[in-house]
C-alpha positions in Angstrom: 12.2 13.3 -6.8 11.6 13.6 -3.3 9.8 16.7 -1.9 11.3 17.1 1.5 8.9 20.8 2.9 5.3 20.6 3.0 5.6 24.1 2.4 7.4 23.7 -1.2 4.3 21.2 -1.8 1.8 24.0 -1.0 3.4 26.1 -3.8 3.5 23.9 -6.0 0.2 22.7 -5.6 -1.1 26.6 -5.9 1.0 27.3 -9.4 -0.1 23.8 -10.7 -3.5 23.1 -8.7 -5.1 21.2 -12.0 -2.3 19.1 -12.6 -1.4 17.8 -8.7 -2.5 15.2 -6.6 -1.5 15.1 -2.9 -1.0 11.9 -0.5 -0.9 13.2 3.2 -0.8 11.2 6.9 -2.5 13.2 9.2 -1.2 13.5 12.8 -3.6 11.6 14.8 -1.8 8.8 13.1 1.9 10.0 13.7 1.0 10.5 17.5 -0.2 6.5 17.8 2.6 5.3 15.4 5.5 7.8 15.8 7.6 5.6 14.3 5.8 5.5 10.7 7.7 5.4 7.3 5.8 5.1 4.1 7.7 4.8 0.9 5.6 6.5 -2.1 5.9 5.4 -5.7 4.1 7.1 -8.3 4.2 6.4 -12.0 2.1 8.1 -14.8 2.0 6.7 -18.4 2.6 2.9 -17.9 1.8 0.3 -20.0 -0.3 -2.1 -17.6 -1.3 -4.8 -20.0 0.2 -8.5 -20.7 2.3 -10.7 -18.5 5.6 -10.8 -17.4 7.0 -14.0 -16.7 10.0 -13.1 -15.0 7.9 -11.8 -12.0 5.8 -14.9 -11.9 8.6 -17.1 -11.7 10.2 -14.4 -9.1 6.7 -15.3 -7.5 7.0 -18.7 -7.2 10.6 -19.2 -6.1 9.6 -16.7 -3.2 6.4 -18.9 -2.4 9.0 -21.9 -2.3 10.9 -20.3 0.2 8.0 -19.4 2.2 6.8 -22.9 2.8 9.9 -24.1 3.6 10.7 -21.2 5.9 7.9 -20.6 7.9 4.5 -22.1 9.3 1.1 -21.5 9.8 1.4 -22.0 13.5 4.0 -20.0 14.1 3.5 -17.1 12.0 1.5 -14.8 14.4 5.2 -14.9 16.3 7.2 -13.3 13.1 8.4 -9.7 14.4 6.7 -8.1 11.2 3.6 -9.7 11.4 3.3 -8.8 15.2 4.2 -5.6 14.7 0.7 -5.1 12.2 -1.1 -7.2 14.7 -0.2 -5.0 17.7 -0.9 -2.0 15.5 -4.6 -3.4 14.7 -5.5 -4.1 17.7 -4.4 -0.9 19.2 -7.5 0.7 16.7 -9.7 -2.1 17.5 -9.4 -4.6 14.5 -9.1 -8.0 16.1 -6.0 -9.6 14.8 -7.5 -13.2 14.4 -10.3 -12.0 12.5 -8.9 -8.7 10.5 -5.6 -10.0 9.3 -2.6 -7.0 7.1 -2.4 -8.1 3.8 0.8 -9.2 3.8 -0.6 -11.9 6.6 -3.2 -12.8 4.5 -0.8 -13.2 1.6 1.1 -15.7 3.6 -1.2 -17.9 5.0 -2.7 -18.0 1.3 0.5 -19.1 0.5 1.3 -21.6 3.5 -2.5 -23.1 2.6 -0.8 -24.6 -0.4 -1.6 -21.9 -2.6 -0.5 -19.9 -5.2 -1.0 -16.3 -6.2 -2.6 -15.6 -9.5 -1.9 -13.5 -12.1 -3.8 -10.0 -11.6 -2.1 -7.5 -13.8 1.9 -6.3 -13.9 1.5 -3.7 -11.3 -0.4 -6.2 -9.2 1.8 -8.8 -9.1 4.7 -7.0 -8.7 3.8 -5.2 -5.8 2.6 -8.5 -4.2 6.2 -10.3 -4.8 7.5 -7.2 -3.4 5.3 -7.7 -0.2 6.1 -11.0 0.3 10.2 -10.8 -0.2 10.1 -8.4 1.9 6.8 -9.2 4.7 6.0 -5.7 4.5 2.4 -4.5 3.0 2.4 -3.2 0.0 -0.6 -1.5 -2.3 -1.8 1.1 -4.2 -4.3 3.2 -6.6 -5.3 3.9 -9.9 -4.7 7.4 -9.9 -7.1 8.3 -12.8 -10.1 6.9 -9.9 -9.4 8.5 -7.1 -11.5 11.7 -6.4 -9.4 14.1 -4.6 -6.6 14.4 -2.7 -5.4 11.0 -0.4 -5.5 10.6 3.4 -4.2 8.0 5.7 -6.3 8.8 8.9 -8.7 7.4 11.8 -12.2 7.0 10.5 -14.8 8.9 11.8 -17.4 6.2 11.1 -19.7 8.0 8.5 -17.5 7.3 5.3 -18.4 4.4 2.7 -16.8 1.9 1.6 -17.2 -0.6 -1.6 -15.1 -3.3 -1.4 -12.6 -4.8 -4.2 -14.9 -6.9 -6.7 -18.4 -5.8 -4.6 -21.1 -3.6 -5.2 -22.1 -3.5 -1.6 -21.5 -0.5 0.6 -20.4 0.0 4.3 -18.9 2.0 6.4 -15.5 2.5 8.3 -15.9 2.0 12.5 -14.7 4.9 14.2 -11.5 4.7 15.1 -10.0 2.3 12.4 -7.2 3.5 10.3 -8.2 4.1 6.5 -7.0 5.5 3.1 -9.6 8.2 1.7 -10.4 10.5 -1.0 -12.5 13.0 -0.8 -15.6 10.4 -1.6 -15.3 7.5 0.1 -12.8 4.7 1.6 -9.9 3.6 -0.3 -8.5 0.9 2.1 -9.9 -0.2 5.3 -8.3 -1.4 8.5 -5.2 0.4 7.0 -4.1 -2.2 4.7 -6.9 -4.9 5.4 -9.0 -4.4 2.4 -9.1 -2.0 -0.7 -11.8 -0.6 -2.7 -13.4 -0.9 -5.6 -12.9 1.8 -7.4 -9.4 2.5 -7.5 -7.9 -1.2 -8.2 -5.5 -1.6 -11.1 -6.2 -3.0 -14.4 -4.7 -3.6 -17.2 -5.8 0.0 -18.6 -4.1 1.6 -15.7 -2.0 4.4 -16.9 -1.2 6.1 -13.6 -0.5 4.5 -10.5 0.3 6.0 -6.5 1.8 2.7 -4.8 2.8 2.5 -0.9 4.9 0.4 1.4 4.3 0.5 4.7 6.7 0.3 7.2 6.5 0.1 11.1 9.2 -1.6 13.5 11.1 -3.9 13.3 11.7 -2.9 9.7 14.7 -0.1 9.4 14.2 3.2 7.8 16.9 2.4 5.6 15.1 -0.3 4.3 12.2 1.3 3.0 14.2 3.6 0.4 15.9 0.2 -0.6 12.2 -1.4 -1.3 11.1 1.5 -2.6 14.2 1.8 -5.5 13.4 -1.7 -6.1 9.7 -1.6 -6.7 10.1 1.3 -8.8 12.8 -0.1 -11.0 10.5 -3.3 -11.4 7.9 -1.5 -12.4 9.6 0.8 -15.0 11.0 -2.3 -16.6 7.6 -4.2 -17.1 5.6 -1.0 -17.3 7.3 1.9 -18.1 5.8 5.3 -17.4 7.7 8.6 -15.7 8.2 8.0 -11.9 8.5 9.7 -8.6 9.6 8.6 -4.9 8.9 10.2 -2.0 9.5 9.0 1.6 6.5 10.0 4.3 7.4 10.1 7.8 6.4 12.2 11.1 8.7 15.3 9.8 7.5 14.8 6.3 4.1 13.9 6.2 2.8 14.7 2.7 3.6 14.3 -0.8 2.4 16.2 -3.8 2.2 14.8 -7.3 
């Protein structure tokens, strides 16, 4: 189902306030990146637990492909990976130091690596990603406090990183996922939080792919139909799409 008025959202939202969750890009980050599209998968009632070893093979026969296809050296020059380069720097996250995660998922890879079994929903969202070169995440839905915002960080807001107890704070300026707590993912895709990651008890999930140029707009509806039929054959559950962009920039759930 795709809601395509924020103002049929806002109804919603006030006949079914206890029940609905919204994700929302505010417009600071539509005036620096006009050209946004986020694809929005959510799915409540999966079943998040055991393996699948299609998608790990799936996994590996992409990883073969990347090392043959690209290198280390010459990554930096792929269109999509310079297109999340150009868009960290423009809110001050060095590129050579703050990497996207789909970067950091190929150079993983490249460094002779493999990706590990997480959970389901992880690692097919991350064979996703790197088909495509696109980032891909997400939240457990049953951790998140709040409503979710893509927006600039105002510099205040805390942050405990995946697997870490420690807390920090956003720089101003940097482009983060919040609730209305804390940081969900800093440096826009860069690193996620704590308290939100999937685990094999996830039962709800809200999962994102992020698109900027040179990736189509067509293309993101196609990822997003093909992550969401992966993950209702492995997991299950009752889904929803929704497709965020400058004229529609919030989705309620």
């Amino acid at each position: 189902m795709l809601w395509e008025k924020k103002s049929v959202c806002s109804v919603l939202r006030n006949l079914e306030s206890d029940y609905l969750v919204s994700l929302k890009i505010s417009d600071e980050i539509f005036k620096q990146f006009p050209e946004l599209n986020i694809g929005i998968i959510v799915v409540k009632g999966i079943d998040n637990s055991g393996k699948a070893d299609e998608i790990e093979n799936l996994i590996k026969t992409q990883e073969e492909q990347i090392r043959v296809n690209f290198d280390t050296s010459t990554l930096s020059q792929n269109t999509k990976i310079e297109a999340w380069r150009k868009a960290y720097s423009s809110f001050g996250a060095k590129p050579k130091k703050y990497k996207c995660s789909v970067e950091n998922l190929y150079r993983f890879i490249l460094g002779d690596n493999s990706l590990k079994h997480i959970n389901k929903l992880v690692d097919i969202y991350n064979y996703i990603s790197i088909k495509y070169i696109v980032p891909v995440g997400g939240d457990d839905l049953d951790n998140v406090d709040g409503d979710i915002l893509l927006k600039k960080a105002k510099g205040d807001e805390n942050f405990v990183e995946l697997n870490s107890d420690e807390t920090t704070n956003a720089k101003p300026g940097e482009v983060i996922y919040s609730d209305s707590k804390e940081v969900l993912c800093r440096r826009w895709n860069w690193r996620e939080c704590n308290k939100s990651k999937m685990s094999e008890e996830t039962k709800n999930v809200v999962l994102v792919i992020e698109r900027l140029l040179p990736l189509k707009k067509e293309d993101v509806g196609a990822i997003s139909k093909e992550l969401s039929e992966l993950v209702q054959k492995f997991c299950g559950g009752r889904l929803q799409i929704f497709i965020l962009n400058k004229e529609n920039k919030e989705a309620v759930f």
